[in-house]
PDB file of N, CA, C, O and CB in Angstrom:
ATOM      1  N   UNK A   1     114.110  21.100 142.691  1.00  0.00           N
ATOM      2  CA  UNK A   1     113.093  20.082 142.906  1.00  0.00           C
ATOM      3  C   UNK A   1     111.718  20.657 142.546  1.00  0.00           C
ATOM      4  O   UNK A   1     111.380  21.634 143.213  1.00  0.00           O
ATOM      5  CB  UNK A   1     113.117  19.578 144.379  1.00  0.00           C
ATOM      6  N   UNK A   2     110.740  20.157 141.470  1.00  0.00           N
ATOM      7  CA  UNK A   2     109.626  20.636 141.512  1.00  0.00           C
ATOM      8  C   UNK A   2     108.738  19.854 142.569  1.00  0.00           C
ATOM      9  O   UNK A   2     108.855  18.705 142.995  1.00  0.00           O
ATOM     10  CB  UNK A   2     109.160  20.666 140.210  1.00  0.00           C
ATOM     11  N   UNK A   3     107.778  20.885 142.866  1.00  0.00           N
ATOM     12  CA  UNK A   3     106.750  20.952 144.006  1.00  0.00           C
ATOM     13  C   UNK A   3     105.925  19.684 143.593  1.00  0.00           C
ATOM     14  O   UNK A   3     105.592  19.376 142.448  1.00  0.00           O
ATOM     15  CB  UNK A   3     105.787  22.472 144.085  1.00  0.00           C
ATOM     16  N   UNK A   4     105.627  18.917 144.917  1.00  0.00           N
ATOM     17  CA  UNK A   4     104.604  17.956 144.777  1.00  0.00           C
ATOM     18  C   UNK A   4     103.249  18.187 144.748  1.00  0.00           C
ATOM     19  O   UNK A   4     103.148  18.733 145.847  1.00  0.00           O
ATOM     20  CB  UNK A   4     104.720  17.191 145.610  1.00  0.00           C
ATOM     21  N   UNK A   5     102.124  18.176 144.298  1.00  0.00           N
ATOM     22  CA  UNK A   5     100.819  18.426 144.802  1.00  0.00           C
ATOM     23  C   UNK A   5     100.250  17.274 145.115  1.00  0.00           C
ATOM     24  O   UNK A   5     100.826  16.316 144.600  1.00  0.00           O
ATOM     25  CB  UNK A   5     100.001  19.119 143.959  1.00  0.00           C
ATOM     26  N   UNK A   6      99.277  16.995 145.810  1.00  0.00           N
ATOM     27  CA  UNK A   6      98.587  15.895 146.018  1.00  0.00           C
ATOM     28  C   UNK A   6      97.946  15.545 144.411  1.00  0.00           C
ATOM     29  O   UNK A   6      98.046  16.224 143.389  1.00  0.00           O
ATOM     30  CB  UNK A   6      97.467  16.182 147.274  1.00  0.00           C
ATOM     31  N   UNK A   7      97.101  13.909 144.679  1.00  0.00           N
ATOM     32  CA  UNK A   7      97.010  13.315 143.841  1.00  0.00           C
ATOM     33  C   UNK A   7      95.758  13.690 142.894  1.00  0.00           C
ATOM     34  O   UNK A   7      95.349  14.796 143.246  1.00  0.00           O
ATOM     35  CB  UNK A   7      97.125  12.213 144.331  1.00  0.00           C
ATOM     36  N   UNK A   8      95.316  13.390 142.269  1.00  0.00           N
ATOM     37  CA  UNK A   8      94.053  14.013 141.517  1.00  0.00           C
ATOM     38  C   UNK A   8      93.016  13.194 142.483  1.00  0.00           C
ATOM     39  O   UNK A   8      92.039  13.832 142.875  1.00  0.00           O
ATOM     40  CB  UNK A   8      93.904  13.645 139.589  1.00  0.00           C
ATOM     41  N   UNK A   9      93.121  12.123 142.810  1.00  0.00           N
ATOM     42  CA  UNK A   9      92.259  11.505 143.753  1.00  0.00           C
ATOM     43  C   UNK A   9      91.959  11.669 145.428  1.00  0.00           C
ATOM     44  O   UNK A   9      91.025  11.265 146.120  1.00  0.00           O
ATOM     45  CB  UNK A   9      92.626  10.388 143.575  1.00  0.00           C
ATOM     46  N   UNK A  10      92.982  12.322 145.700  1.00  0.00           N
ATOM     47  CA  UNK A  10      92.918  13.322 146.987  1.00  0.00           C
ATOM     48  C   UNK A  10      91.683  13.950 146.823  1.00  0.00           C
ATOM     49  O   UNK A  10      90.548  13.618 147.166  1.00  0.00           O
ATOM     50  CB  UNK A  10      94.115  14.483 147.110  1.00  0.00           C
ATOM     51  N   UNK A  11      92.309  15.327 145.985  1.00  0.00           N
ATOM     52  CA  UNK A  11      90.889  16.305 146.006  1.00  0.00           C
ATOM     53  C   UNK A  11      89.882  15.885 145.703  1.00  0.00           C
ATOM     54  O   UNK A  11      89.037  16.644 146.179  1.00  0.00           O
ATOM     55  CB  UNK A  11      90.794  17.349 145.261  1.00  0.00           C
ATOM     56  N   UNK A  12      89.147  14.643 144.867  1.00  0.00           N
ATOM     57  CA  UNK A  12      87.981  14.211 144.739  1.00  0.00           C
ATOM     58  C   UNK A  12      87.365  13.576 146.141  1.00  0.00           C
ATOM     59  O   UNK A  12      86.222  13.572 146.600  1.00  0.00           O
ATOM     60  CB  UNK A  12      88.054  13.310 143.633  1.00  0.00           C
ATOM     61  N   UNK A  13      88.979  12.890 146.753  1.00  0.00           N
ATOM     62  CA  UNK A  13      87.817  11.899 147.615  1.00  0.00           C
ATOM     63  C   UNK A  13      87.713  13.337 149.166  1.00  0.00           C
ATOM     64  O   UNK A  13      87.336  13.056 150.304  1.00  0.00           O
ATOM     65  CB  UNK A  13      88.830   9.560 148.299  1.00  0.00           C
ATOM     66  N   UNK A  14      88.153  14.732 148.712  1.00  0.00           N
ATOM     67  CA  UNK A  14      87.956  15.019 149.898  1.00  0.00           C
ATOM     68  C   UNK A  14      86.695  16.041 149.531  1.00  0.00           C
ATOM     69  O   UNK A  14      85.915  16.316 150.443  1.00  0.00           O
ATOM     70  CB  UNK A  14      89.294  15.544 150.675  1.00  0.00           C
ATOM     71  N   UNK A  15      86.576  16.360 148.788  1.00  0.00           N
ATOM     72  CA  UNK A  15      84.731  16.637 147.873  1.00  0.00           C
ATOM     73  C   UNK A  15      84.074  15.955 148.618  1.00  0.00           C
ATOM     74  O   UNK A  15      83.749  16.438 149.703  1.00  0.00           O
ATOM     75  CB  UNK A  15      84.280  16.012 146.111  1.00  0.00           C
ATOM     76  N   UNK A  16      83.613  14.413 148.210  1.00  0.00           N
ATOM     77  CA  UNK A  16      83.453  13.358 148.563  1.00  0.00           C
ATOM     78  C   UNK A  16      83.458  13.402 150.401  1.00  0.00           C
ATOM     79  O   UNK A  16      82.321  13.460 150.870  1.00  0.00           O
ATOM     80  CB  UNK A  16      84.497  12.563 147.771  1.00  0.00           C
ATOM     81  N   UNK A  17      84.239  13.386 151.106  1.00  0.00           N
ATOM     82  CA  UNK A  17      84.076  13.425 152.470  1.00  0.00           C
ATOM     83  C   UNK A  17      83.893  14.512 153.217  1.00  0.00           C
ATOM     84  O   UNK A  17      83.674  14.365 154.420  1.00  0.00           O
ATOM     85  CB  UNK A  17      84.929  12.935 152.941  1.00  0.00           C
ATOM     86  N   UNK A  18      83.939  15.587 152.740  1.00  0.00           N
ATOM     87  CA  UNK A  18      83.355  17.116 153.191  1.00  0.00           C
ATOM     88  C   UNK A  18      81.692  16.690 154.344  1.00  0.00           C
ATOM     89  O   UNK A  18      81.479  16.556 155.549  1.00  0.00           O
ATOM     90  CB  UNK A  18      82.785  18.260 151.198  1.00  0.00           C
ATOM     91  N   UNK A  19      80.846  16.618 153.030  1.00  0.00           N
ATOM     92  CA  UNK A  19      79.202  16.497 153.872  1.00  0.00           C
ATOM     93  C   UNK A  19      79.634  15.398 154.397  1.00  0.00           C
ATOM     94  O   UNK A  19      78.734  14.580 154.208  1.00  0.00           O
ATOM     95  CB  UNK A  19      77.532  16.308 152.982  1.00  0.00           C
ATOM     96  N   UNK A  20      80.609  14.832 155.022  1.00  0.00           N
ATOM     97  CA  UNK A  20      80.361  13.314 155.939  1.00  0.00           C
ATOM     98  C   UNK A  20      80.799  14.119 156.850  1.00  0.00           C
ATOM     99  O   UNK A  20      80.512  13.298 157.721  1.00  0.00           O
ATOM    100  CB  UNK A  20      81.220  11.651 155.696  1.00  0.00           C
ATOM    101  N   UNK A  21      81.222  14.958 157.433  1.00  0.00           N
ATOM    102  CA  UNK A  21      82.248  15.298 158.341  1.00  0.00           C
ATOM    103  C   UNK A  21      80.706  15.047 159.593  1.00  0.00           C
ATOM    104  O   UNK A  21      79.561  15.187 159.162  1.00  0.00           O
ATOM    105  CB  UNK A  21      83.282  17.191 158.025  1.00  0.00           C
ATOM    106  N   UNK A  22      80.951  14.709 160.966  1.00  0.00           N
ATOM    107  CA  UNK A  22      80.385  14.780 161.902  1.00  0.00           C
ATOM    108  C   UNK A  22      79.318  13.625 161.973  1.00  0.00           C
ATOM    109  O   UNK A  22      78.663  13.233 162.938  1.00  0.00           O
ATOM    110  CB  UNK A  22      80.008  16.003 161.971  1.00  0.00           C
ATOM    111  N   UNK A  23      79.335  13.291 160.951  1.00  0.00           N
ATOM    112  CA  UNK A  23      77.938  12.293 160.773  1.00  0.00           C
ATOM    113  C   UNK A  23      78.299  10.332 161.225  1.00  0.00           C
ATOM    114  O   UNK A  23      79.333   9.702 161.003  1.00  0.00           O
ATOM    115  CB  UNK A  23      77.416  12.456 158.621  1.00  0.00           C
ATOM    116  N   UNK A  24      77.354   9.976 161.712  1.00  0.00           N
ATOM    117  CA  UNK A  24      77.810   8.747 161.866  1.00  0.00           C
ATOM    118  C   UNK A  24      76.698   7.760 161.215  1.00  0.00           C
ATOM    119  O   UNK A  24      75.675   8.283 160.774  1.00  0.00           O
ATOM    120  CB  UNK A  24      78.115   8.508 163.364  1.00  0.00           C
ATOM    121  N   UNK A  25      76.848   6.453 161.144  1.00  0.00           N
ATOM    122  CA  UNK A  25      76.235   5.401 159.703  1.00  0.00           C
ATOM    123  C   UNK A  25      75.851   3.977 160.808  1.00  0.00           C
ATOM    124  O   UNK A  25      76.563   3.565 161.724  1.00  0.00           O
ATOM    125  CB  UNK A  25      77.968   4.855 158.014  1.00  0.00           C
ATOM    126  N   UNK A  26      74.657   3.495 160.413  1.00  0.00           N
ATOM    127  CA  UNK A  26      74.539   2.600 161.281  1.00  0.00           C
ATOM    128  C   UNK A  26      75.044   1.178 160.805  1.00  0.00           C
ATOM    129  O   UNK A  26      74.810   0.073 161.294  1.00  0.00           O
ATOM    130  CB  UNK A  26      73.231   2.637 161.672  1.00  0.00           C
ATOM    131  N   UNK A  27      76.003   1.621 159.424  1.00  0.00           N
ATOM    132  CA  UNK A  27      76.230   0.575 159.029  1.00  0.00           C
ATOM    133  C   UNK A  27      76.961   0.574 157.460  1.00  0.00           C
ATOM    134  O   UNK A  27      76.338   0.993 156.485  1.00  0.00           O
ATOM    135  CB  UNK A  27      75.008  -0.058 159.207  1.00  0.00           C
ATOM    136  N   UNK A  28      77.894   0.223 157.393  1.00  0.00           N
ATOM    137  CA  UNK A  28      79.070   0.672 156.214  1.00  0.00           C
ATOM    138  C   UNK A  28      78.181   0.321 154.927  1.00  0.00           C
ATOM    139  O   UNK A  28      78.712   0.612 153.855  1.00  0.00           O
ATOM    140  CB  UNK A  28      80.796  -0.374 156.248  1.00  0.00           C
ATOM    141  N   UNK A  29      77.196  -0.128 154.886  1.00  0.00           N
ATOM    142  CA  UNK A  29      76.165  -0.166 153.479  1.00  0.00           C
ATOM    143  C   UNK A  29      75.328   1.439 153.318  1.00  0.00           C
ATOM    144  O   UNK A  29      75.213   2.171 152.335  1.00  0.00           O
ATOM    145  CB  UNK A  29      74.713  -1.642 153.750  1.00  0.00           C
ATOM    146  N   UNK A  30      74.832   1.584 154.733  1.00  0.00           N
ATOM    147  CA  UNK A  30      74.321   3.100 154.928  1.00  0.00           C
ATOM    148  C   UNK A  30      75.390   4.349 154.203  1.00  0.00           C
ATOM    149  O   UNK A  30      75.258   5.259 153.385  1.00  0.00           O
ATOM    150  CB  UNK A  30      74.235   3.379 156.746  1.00  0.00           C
ATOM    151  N   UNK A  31      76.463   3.790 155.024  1.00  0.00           N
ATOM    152  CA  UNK A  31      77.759   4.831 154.549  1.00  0.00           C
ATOM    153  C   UNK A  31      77.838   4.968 152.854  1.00  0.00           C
ATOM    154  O   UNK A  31      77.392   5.986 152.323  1.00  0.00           O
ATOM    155  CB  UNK A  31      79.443   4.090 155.139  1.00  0.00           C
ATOM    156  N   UNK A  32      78.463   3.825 152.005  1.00  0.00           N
ATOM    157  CA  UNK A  32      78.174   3.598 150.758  1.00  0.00           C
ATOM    158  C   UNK A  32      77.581   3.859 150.189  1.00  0.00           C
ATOM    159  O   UNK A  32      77.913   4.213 149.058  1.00  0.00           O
ATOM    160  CB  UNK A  32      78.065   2.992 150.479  1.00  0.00           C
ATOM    161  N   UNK A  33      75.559   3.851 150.850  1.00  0.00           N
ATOM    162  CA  UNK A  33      74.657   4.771 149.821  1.00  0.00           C
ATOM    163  C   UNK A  33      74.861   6.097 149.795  1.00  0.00           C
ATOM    164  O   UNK A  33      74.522   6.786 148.833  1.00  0.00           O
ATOM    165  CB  UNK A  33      73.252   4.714 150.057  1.00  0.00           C
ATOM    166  N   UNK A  34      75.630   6.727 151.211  1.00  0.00           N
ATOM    167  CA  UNK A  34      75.539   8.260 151.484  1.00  0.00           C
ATOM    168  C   UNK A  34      77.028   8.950 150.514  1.00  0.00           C
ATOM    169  O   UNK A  34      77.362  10.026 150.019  1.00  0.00           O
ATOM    170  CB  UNK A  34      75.660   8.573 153.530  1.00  0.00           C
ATOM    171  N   UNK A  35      77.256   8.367 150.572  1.00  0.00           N
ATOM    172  CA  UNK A  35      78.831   8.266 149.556  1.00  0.00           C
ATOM    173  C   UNK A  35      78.399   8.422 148.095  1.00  0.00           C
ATOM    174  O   UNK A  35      78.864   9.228 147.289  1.00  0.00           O
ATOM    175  CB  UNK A  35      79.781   6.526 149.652  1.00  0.00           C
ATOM    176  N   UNK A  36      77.668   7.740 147.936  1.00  0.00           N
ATOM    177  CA  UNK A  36      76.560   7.553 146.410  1.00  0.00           C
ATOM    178  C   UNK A  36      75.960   8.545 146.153  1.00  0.00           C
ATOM    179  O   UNK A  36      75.967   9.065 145.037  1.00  0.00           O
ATOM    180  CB  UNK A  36      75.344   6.543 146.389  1.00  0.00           C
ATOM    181  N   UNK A  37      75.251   9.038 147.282  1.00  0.00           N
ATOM    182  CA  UNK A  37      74.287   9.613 146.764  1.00  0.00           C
ATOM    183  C   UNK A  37      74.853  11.378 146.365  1.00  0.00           C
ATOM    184  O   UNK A  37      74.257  12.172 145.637  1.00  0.00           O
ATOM    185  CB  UNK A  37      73.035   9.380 147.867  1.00  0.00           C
ATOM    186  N   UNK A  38      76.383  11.646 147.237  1.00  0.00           N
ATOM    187  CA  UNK A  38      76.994  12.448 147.170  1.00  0.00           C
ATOM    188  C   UNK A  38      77.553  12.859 145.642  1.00  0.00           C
ATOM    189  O   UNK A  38      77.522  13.944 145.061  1.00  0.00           O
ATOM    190  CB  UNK A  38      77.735  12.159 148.073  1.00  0.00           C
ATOM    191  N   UNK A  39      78.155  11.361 145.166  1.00  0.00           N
ATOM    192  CA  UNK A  39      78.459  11.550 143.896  1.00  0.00           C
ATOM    193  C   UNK A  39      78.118  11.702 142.923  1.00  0.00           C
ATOM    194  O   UNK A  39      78.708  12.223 141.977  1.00  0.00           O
ATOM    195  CB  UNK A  39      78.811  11.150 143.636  1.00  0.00           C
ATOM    196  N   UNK A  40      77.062  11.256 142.983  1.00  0.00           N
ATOM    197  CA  UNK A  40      75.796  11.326 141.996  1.00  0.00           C
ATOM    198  C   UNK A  40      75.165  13.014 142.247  1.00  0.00           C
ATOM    199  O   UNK A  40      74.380  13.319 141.349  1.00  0.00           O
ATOM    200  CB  UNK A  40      74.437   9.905 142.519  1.00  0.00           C
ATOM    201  N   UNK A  41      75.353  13.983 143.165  1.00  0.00           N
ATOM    202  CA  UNK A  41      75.028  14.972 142.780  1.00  0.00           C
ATOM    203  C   UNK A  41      76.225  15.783 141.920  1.00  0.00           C
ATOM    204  O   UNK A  41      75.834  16.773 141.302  1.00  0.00           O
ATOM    205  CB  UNK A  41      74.509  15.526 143.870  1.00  0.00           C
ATOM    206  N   UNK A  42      77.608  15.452 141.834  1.00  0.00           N
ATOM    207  CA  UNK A  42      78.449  16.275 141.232  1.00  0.00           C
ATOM    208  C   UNK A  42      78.038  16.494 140.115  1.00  0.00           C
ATOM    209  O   UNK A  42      76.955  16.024 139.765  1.00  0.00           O
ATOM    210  CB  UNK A  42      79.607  15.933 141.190  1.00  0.00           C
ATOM    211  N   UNK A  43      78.894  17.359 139.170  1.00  0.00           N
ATOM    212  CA  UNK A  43      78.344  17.327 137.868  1.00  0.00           C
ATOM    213  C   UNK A  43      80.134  16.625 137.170  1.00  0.00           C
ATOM    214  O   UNK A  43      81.242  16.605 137.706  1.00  0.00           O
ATOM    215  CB  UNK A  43      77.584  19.270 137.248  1.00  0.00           C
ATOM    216  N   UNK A  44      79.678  16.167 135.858  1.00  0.00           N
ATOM    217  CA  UNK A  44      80.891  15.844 135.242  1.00  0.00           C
ATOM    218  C   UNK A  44      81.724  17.060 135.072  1.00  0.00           C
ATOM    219  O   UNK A  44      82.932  16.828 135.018  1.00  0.00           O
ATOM    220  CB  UNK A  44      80.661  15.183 133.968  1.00  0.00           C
ATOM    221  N   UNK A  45      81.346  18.355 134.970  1.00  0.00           N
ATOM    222  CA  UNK A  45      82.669  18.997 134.937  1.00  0.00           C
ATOM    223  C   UNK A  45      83.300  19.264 136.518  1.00  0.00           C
ATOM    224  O   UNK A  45      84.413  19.790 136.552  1.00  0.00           O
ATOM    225  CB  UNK A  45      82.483  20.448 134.093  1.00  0.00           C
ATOM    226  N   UNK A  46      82.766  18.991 137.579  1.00  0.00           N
ATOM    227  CA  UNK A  46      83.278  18.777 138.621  1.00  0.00           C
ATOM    228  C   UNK A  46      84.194  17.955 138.727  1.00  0.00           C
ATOM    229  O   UNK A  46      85.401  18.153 138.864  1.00  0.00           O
ATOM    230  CB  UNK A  46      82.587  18.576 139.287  1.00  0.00           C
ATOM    231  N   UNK A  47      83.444  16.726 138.644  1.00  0.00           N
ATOM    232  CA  UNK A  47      84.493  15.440 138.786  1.00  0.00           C
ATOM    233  C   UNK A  47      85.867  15.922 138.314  1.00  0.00           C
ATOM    234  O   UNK A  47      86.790  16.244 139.063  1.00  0.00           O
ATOM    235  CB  UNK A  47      84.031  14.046 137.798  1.00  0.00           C
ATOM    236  N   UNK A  48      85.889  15.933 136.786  1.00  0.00           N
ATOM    237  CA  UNK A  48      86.854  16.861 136.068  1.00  0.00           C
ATOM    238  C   UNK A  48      87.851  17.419 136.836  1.00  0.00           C
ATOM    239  O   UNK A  48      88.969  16.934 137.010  1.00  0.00           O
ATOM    240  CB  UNK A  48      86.213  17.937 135.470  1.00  0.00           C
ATOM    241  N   UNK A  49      87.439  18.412 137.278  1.00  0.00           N
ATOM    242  CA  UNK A  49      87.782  19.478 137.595  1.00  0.00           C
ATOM    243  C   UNK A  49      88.700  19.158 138.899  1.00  0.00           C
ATOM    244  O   UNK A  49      89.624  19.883 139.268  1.00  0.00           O
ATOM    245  CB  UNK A  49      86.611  20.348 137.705  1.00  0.00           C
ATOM    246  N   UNK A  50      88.318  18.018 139.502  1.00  0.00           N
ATOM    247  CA  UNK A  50      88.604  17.592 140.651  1.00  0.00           C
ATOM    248  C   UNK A  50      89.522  16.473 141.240  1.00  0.00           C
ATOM    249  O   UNK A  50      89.936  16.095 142.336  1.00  0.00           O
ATOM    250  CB  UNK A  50      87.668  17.439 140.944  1.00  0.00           C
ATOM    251  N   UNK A  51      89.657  16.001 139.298  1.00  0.00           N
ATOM    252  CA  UNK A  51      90.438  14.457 139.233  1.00  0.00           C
ATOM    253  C   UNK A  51      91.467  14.940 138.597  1.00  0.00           C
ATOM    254  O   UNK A  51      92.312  14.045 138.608  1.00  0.00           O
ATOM    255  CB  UNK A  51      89.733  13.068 138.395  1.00  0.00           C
ATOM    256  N   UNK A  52      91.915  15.953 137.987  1.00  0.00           N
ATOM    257  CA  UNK A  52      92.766  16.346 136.659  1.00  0.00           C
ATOM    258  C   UNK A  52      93.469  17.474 137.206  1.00  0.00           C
ATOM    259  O   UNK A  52      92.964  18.363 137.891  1.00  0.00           O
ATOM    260  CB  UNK A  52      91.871  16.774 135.212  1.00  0.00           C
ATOM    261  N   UNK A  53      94.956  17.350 136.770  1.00  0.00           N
ATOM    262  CA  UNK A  53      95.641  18.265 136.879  1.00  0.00           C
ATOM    263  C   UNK A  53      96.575  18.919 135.638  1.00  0.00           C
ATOM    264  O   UNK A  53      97.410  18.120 135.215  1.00  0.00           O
ATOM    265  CB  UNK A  53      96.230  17.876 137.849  1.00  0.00           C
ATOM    266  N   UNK A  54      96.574  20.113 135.046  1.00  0.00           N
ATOM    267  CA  UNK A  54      97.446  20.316 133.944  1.00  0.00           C
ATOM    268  C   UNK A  54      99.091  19.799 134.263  1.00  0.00           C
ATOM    269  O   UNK A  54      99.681  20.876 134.351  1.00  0.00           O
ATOM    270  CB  UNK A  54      97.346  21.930 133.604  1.00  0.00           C
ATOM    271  N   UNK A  55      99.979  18.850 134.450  1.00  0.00           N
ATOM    272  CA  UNK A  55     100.844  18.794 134.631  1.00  0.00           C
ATOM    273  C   UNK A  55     102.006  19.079 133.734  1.00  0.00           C
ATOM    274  O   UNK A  55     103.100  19.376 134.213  1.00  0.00           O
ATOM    275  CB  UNK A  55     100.708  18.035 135.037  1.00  0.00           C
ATOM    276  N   UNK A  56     101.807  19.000 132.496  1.00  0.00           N
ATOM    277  CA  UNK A  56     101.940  19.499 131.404  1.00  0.00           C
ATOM    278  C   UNK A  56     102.336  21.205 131.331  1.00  0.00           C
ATOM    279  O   UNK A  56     103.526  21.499 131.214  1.00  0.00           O
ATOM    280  CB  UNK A  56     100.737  19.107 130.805  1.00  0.00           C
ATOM    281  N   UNK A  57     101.860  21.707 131.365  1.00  0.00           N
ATOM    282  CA  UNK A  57     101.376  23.100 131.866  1.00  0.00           C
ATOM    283  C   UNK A  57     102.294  23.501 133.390  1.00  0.00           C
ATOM    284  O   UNK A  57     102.980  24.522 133.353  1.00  0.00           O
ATOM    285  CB  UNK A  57      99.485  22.975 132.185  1.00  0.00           C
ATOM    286  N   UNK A  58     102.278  22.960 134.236  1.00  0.00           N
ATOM    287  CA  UNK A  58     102.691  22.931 135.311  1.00  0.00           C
ATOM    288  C   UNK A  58     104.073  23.072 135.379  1.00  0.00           C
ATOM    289  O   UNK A  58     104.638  24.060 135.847  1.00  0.00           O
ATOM    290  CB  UNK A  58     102.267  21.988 135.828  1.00  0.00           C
ATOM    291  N   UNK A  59     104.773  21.819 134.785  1.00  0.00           N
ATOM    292  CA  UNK A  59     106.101  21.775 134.627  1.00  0.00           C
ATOM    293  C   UNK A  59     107.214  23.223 133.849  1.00  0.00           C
ATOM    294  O   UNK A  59     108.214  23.884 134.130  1.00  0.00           O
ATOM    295  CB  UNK A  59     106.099  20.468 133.810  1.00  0.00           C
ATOM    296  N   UNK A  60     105.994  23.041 132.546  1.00  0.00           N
ATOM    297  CA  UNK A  60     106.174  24.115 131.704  1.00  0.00           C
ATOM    298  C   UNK A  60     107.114  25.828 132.323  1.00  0.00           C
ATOM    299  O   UNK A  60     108.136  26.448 132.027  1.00  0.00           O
ATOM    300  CB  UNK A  60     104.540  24.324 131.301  1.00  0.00           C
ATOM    301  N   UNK A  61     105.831  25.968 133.408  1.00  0.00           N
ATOM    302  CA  UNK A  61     105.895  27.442 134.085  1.00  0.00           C
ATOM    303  C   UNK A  61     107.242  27.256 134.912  1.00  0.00           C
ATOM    304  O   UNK A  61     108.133  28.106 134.935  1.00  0.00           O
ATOM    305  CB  UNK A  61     104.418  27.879 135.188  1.00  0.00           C
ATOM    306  N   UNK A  62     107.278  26.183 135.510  1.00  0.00           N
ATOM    307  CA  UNK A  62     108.143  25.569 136.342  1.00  0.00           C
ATOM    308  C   UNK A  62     109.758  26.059 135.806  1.00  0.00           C
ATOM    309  O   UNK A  62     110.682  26.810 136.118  1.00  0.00           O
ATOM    310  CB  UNK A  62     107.808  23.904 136.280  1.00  0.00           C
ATOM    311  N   UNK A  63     109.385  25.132 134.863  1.00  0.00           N
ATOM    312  CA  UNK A  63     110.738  25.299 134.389  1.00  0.00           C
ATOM    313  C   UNK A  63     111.402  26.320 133.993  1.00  0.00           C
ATOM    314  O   UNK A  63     112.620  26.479 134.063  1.00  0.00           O
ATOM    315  CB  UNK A  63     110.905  24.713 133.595  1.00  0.00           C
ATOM    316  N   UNK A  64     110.091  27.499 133.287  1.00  0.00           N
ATOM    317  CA  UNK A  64     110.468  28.780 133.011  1.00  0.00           C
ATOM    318  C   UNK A  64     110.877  29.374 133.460  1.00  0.00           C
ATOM    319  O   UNK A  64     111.550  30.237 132.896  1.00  0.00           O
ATOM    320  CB  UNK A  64     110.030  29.352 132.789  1.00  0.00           C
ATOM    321  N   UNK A  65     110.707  29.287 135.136  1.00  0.00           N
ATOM    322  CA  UNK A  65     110.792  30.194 136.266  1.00  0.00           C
ATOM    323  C   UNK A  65     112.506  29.907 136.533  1.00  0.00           C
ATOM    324  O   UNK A  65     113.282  30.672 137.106  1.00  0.00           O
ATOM    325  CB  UNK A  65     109.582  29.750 137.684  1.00  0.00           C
ATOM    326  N   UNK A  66     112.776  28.746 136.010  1.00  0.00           N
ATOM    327  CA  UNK A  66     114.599  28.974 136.235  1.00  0.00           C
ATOM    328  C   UNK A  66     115.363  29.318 135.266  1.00  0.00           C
ATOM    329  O   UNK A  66     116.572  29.460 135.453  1.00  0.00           O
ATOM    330  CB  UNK A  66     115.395  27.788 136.624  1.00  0.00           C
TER     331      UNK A  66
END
């Protein structure tokens, strides 16, 4: 059985919810800008980096290994 990893959208949205941890919003529009304003500091090779997985590559080694 090859190994599952989480989704490419996991690790972004947990980037993404890191600086929220502890914080509370007086209002799910507040939340949304703070969410925003988070994403808007990444850089595109982050995002990248954060949405993408070689699976390709992955399998590859995988398979080698048997």
């Amino acid at each position: 059985m090859i190994p599952t990893r989480p989704s490419a959208g996991v690790n972004l949205w947990q980037a993404l919810k890191k600086p929220l941890k502890n914080q509370l919003f007086s209002s799910l529009q507040a939340l949304r800008e703070r969410i925003q304003e988070i994403f808007d500091q990444l850089t595109f090779e982050q995002v990248i980096s954060l949405s993408s997985y070689n699976f390709i590559l992955e399998a590859l080694f995988y398979a080698a290994s048997y």
